[in-house]
C-alpha positions as a printed Julia matrix, in Angstrom:
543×3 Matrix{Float64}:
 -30.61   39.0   -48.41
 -27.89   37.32  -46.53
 -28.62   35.46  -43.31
 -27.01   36.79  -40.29
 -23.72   34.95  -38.84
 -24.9    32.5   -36.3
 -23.01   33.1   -32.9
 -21.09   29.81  -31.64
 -23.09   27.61  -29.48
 -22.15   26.83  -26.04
 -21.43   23.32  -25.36
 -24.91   22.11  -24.03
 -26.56   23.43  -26.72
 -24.21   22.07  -28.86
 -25.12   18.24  -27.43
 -29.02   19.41  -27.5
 -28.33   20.49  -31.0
 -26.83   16.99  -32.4
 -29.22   14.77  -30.64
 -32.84   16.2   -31.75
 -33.33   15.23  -34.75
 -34.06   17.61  -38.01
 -37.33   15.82  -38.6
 -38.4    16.16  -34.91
 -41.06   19.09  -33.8
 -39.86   20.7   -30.73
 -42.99   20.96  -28.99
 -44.43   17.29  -28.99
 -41.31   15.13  -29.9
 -43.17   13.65  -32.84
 -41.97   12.39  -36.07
 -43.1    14.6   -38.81
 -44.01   12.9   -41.88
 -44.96   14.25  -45.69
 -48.37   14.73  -44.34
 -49.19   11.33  -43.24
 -50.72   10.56  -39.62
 -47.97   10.82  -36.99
 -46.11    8.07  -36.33
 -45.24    7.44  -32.63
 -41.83    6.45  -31.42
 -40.65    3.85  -29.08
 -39.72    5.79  -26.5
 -42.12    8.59  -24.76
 -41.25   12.02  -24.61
 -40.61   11.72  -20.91
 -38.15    9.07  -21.26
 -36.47   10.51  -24.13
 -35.89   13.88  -22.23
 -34.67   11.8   -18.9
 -32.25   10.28  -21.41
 -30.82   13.61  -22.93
 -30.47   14.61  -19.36
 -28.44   11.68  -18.08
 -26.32   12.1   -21.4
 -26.02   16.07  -20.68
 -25.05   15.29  -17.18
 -22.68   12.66  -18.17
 -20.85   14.82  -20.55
 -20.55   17.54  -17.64
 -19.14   15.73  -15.0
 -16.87   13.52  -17.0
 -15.38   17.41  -18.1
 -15.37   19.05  -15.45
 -13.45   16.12  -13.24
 -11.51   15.36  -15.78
 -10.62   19.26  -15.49
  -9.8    19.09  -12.07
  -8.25   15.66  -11.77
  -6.37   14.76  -14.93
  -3.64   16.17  -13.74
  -3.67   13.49  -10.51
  -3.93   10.61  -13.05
  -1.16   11.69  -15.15
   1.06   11.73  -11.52
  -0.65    8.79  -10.51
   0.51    6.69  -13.56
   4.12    8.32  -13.73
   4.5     7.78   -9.92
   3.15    4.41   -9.77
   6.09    3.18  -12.47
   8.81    4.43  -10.13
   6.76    2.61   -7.02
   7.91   -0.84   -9.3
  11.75   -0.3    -8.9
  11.95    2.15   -5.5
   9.95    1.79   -2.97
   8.84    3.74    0.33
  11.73    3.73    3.07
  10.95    1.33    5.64
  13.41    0.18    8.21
  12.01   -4.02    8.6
  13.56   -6.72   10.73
  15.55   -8.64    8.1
  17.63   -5.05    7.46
  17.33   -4.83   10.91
  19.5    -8.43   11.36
  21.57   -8.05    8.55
  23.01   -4.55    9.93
  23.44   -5.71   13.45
  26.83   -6.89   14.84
  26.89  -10.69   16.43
  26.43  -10.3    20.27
  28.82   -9.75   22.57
  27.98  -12.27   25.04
  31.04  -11.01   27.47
  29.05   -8.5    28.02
  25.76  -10.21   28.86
  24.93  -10.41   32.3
  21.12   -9.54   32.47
  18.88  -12.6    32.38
  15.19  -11.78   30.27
  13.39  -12.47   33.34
  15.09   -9.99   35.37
  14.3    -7.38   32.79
  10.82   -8.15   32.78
  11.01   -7.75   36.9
  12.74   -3.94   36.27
  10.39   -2.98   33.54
   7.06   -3.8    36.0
   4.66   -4.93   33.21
   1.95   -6.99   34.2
   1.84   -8.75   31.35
   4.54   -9.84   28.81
   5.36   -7.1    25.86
   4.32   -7.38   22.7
   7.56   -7.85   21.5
  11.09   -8.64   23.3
  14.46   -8.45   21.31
  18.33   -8.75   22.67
  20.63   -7.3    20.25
  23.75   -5.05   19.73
  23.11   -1.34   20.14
  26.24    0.61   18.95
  28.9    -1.68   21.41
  26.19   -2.69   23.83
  24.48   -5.36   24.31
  20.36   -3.63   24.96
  16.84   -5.59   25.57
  14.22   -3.91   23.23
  10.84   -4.22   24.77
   7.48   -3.19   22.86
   4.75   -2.84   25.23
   1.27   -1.4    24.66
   2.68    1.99   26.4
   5.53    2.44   24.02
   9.56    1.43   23.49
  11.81    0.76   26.09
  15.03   -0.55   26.78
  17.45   -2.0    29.27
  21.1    -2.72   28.64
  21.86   -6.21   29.05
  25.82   -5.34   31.1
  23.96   -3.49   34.0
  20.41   -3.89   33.93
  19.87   -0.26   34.02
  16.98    0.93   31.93
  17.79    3.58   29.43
  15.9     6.38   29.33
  17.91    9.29   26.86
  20.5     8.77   23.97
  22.59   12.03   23.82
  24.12   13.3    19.97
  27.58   11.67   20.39
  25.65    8.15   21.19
  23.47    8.23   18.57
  26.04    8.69   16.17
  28.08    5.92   17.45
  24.92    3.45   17.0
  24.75    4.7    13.8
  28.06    4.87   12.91
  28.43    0.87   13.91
  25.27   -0.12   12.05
  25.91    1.43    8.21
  29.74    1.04    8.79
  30.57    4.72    7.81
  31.68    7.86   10.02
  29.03   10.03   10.94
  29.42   13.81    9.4
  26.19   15.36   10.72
  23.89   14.74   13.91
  20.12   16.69   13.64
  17.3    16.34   16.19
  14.04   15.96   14.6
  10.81   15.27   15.81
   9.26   14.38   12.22
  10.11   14.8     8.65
   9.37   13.24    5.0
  10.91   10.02    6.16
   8.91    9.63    9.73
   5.53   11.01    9.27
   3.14    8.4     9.95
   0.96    7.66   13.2
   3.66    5.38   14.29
   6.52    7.3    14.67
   4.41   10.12   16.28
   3.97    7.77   19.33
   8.12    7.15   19.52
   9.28   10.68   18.76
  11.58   12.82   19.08
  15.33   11.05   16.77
  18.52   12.12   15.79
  18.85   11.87   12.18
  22.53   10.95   11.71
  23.96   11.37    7.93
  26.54    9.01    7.07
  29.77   10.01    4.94
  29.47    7.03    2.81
  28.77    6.91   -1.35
  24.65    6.25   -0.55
  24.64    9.5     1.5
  22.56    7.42    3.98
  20.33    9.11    7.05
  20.12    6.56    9.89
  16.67    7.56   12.2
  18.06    6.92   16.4
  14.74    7.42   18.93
  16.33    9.93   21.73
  14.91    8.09   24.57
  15.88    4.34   23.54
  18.85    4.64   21.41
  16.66    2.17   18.56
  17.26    2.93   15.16
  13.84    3.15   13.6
  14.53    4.14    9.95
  17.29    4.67    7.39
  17.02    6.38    3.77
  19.43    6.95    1.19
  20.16    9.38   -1.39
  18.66    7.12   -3.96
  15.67    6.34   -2.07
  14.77   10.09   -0.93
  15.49   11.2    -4.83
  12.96    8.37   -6.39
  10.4     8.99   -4.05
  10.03   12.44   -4.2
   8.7    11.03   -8.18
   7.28    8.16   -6.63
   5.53    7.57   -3.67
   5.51   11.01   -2.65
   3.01   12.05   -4.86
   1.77    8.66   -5.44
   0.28    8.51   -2.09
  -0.2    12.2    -1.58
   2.22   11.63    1.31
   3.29   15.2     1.54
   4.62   15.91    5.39
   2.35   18.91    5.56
  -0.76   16.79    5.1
   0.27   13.22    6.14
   0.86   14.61    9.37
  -2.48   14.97    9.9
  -3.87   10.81    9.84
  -8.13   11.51    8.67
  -7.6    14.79    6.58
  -4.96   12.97    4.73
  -7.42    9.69    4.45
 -10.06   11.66    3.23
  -8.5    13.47    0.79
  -7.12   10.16   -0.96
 -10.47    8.67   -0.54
 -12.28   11.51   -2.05
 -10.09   12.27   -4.44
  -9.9     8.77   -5.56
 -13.6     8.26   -5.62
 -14.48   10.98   -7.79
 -11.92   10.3   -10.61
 -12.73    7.17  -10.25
 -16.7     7.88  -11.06
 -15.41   10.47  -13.19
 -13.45    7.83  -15.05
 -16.67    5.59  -15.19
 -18.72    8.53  -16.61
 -15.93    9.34  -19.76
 -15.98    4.92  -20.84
 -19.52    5.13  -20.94
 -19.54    8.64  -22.75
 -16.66    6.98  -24.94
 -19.09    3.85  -26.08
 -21.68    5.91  -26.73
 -19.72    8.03  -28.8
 -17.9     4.74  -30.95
 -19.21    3.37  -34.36
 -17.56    0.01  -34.95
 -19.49   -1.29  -38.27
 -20.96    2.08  -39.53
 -18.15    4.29  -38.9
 -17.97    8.39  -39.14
 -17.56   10.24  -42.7
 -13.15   10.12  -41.8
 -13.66    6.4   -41.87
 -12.59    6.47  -38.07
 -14.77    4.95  -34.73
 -14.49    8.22  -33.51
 -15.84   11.57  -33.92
 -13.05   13.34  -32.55
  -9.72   14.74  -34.34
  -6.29   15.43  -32.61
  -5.99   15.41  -28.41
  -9.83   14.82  -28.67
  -9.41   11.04  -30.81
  -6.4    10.06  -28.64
  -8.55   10.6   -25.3
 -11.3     8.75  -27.1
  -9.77    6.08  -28.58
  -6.85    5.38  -25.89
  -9.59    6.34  -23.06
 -11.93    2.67  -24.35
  -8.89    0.6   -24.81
  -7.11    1.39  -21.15
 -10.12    3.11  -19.51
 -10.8    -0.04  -17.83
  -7.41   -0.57  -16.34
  -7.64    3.17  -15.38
 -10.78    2.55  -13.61
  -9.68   -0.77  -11.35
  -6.19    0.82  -10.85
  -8.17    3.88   -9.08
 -10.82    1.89   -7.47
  -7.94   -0.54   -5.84
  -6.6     2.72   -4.3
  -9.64    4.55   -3.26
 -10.33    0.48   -1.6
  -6.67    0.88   -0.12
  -7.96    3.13    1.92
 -10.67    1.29    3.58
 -14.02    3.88    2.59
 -16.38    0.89    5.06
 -13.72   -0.73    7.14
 -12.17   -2.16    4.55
 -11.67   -6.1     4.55
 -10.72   -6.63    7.78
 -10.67  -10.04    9.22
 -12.25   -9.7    13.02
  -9.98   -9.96   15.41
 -10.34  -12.78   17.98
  -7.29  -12.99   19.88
  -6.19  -15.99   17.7
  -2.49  -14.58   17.81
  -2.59  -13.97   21.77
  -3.9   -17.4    22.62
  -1.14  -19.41   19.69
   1.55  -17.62   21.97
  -0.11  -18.09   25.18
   2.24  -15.6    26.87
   1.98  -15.64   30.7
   3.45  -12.19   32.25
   7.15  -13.47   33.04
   9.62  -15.83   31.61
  11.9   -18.4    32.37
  15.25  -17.78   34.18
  17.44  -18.22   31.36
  20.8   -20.0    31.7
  23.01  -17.45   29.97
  25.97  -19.32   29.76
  24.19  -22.06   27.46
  22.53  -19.29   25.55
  25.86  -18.2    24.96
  27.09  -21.44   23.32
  24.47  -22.1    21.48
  23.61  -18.73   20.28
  26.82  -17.68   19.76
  26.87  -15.9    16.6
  23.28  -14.95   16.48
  22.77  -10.9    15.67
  19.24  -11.27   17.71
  17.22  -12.98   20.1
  13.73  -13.05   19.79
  11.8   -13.94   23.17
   8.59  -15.58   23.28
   5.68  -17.86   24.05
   4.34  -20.62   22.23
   1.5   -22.38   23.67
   2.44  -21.15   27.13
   6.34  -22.46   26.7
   9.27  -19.72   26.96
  10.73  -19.71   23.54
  14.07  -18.36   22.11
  14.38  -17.96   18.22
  18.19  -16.89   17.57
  19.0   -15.31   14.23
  22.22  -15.83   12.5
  21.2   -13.77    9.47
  17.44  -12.97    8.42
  17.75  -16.28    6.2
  18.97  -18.31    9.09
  17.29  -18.89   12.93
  17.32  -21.64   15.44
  14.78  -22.37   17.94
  15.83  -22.57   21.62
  14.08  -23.96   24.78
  13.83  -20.42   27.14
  15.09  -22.21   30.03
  17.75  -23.96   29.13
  18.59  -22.85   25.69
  18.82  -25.78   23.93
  17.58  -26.15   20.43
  14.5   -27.51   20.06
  11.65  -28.74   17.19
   8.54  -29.17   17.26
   6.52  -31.71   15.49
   3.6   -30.84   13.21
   0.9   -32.23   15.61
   2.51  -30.06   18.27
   1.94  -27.09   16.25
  -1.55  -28.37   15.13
  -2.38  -28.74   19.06
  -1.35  -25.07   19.37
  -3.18  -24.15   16.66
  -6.59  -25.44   17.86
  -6.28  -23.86   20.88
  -6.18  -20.28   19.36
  -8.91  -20.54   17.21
 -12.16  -21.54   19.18
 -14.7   -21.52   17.63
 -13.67  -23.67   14.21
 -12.15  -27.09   13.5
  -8.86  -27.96   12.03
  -9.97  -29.02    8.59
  -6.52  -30.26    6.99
  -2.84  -28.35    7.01
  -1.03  -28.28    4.31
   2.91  -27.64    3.57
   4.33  -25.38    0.78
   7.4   -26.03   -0.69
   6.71  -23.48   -3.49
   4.72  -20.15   -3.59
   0.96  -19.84   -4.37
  -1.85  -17.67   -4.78
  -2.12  -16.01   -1.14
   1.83  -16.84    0.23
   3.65  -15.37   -2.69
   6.87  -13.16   -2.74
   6.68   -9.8    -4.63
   9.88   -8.25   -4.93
   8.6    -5.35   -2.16
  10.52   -5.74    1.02
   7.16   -4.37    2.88
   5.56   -7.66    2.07
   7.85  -10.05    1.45
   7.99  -11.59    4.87
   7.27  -14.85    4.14
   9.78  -17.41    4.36
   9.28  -20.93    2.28
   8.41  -23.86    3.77
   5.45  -22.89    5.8
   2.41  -24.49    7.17
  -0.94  -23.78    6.09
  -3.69  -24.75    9.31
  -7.35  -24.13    7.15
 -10.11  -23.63    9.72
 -14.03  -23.94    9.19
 -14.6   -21.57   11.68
 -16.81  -18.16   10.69
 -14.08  -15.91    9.27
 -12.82  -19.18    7.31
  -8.87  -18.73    8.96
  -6.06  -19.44    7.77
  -2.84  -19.61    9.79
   0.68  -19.88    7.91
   3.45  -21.23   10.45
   7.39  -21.25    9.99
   7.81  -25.6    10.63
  11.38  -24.72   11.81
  10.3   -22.41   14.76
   6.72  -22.74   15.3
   5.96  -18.73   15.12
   2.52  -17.83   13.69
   3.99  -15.89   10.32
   0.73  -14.56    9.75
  -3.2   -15.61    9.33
  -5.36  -14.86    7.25
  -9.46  -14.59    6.93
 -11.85  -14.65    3.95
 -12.04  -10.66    4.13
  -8.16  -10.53    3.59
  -7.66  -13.19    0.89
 -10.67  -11.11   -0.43
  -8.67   -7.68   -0.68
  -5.6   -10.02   -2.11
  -7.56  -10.08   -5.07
  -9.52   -6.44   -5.05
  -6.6    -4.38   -4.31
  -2.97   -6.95   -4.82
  -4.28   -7.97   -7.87
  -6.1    -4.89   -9.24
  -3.32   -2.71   -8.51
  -0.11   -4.57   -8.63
  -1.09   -7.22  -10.89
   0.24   -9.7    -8.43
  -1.39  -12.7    -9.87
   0.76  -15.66  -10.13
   1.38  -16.24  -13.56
   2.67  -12.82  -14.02
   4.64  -13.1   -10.76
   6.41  -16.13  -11.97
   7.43  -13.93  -15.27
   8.33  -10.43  -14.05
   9.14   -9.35  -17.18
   6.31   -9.65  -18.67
   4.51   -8.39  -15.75
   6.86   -4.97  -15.92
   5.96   -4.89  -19.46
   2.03   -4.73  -19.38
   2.51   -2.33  -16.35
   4.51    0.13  -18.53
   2.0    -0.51  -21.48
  -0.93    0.51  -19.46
   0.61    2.77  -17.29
   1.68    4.42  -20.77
  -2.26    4.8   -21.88
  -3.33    6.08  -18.89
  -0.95    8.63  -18.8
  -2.36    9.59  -22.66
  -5.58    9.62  -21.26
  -4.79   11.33  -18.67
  -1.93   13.79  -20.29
  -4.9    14.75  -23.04
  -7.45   15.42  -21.0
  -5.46   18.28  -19.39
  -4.6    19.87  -22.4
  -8.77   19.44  -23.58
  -8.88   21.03  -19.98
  -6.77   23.96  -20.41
  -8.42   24.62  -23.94
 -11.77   24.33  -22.33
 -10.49   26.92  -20.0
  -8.65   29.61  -21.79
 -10.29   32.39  -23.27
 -11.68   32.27  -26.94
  -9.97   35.54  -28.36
 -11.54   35.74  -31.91
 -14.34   33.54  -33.32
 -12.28   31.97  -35.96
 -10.0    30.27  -32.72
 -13.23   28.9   -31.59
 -13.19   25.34  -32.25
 -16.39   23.61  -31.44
 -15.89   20.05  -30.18
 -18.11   17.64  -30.43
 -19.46   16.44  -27.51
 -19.23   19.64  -26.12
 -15.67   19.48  -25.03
């Protein structure tokens, strides 16, 4: 008599299947012997079944977020390759300087002081700038209310930029004619939080060879942004996707958080799930009947196989990002008000003596006014690479010594002691260039103040002007190494050799896209329906 066709198992019973043993009874999980007393294993029945449970469940949600978020991954890693070469647009103060025409100082008549007395703040902005806007001279002011601006000829604050302006600012800054004018209140380009606050522009396209859209705020005439053909092309591949920074949902500041933090998180415990599934599935010494470590054949082996070598890097590259977007509060250093008391700005400033600002600022593209320790500073940049420091009142240069700045120092952090400062000449692990104009602000030499105080600050100061460049706690050098590191492999030796840095980016960029790229065609073959029983491949593993 012939025995009756067995129907394909499912893939649980498939795993419950391979695991209990031939020799095992079903009932009692005992060894049966040739008649002998039963032996009794090392593990009890309970703890054997909790184990084939953990494995079953393993097995599921490894497939089944793998089903759903391969396809991420495989963007992810494609994206995150064009991220090395083009970044996001961002419109920063050395572009800024290097775009702007000297000043016209004919046409200065407006002292900082008496633009301080129009504007009515109480206390001094958070930022002050004198600099060329199209062919006149403007004060940009930052205060905690918003932009403003006052032209520097009459003193006059400036409250709307019409079309024809805007394209004249624009035109003068990127050189080119203007051949279209647009009013927009967001787009791709200005989506985030920030520009919400400063909205509505002009977007002004340039006839030049870059194609190049200059972003002008209607109500201060500032430009705020600029993109270029280029730019807009590669990040539509890059970080577009990368960052799931699609205007429709980046718009929107905690949806869009949430979804990168919860897509993130589960691939990345998805990810965690398929290396230990993968280890449990490898045979190093006693290998499989195909002489292989792995069980698997075709897309199957290269997920396998590919998945333990780069699974890892797959892993910390995700878990950087999901930390990116800070799932506790991130590693944030507390704010004191260390930055507010180094500048020690009182609500006016000194009456400037324009005609000596004139002479010795006389090809400077910007003027930077501020406080430091309580004294009216002016820092004049020539180019971003070149700045002089100027007394506010007078507006002669000026230097300060290092125990000056040390005596500053101490007085914005309270509740530590100066330990020791220390002055770079060359790059190190936590002041380090990167090649990404978003982070790159930070100039060479530079002080280093180390404090004892509870959040262990550091302070990094520019020894030619004095300006706090940046400080840093023990929760931020922290991230330097959780998500910098992780993600960007910015650790110095590789920093020092970018092309060797590119190259083990591309090679493990490369396996996770296999990984990644493999798992959604197991995915789609999971998915699709079995038309005959001879197409019905059972995988092992249940996949």
């Amino acid at each position: 008599m012939c025995a009756r066709p067995m129907a394909p198992r499912n893939g649980c019973s498939a795993i419950r299947a391979r695991w209990r043993r031939r020799s095992m009874s079903p009932s009692d999980g005992i060894a049966i012997t040739d008649g002998s007393a039963p032996r009794a294993r090392s593990h009890t029945p309970s703890t054997r079944a909790l184990w084939r449970a953990t494995k079953r469940f393993l097995y599921f949600f490894h497939r089944w977020t793998g089903i759903v978020l391969c396809v991420f991954f495989a963007v992810w890693f494609v994206s995150g390759v064009v991220m090395m070469y083009v970044p996001f647009p961002s419109f920063r103060a050395p572009e800024r300087i290097a775009g702007a025409a000297p000043i016209d100082w004919a046409r200065v008549r407006v002292t900082p002081d008496a633009v301080l007395t129009t504007l009515r703040e109480s206390a001094f902005p958070k930022e002050m700038r004198l600099g060329m806007s199209g062919d006149v001279p403007v004060y940009r002011v930052v205060t905690e209310d918003g932009r403003r601006a006052i032209s520097a000829e009459t003193g006059q604050e400036i409250r709307a930029v019409d079309a024809p302006q805007a394209g004249a600012i624009a035109a003068a800054f990127g050189q080119a004619p203007v051949a279209s004018i647009v009013a927009v209140r967001q787009d791709q380009w200005v989506v985030t939080r920030a520009y919400k606050k400063i909205a509505p522009f002009w977007r002004i396209r340039l006839a030049d060879p870059a194609a190049t859209d200059v972003y002008v705020m209607q109500q201060t005439g500032e430009i705020v942004q600029n993109t270029t053909a280029h730019e807009r092309f590669w990040n539509w591949l890059g970080a577009v996707p990368h960052w799931i920074y699609f205007e429709a949902l980046r718009v929107y500041q905690e949806p869009w958080r949430q979804t990168v933090l919860w897509t993130s998180g589960v691939g990345m415990l998805g990810a965690i799930a398929g290396i230990w599934i993968g280890l449990l599935r490898v045979r190093i010494s006693k290998r499989y009947k195909s002489g292989s470590v792995s069980p698997y054949r075709s897309w199957m082996k290269w997920h396998h196989v590919v998945g333990l070598v780069g699974g890892v890097f797959v892993v910390t590259w995700v878990f950087s990002g999901w930390l990116s977007m800070s799932p506790w509060g991130g590693f944030r250093d507390e704010d004191k008000g260390i930055a507010e008391r180094y500048v020690g700005a009182k609500p006016g400033f000194a009456t400037t003596d324009l005609r000596g600002l004139a002479g010795t600022a006389r090809d400077a593209r910007e003027l930077e006014f501020s406080h430091l320790g309580g004294i009216p500073v002016i820092v004049a940049w020539r180019d971003p690479e070149h700045k002089r420091l100027l007394d506010g009142a007078t507006a002669e240069p000026i230097s300060l010594a290092k125990a000056r700045i040390e005596t500053i120092a101490r007085s914005a952090v309270t509740d530590g002691e100066l330990m020791r400062t220390e002055r770079l000449e060359h790059y190190d692990r936590y002041w380090y260039a990167t090649g990404d104009p978003r982070r790159d602000a930070r100039p060479l030499p530079v002080l280093r103040l180390v404090f004892d105080d509870a959040n262990q600050t550091w302070l990094h100061i520019d020894p030619a002007t004095g300006l706090l460049l940046g400080r840093a706690g023990s929760g931020s050098r922290s991230y330097r190494w959780l998500f910098a590191a992780l993600h960007s492999f910015d650790l110095p030796f590789l920093l020092e050799h970018r092309l060797l840095r590119d190259l083990l980016m591309w090679l493990l960029s490369a396996a996770g896209l296999i990984v990644s790229v493999s798992g959604v065609v197991i995915g789609w073959r999971r998915l699709r329906p079995v038309r005959s029983p001879a197409q019905a491949v059972r995988l092992p593993g249940g996949r």
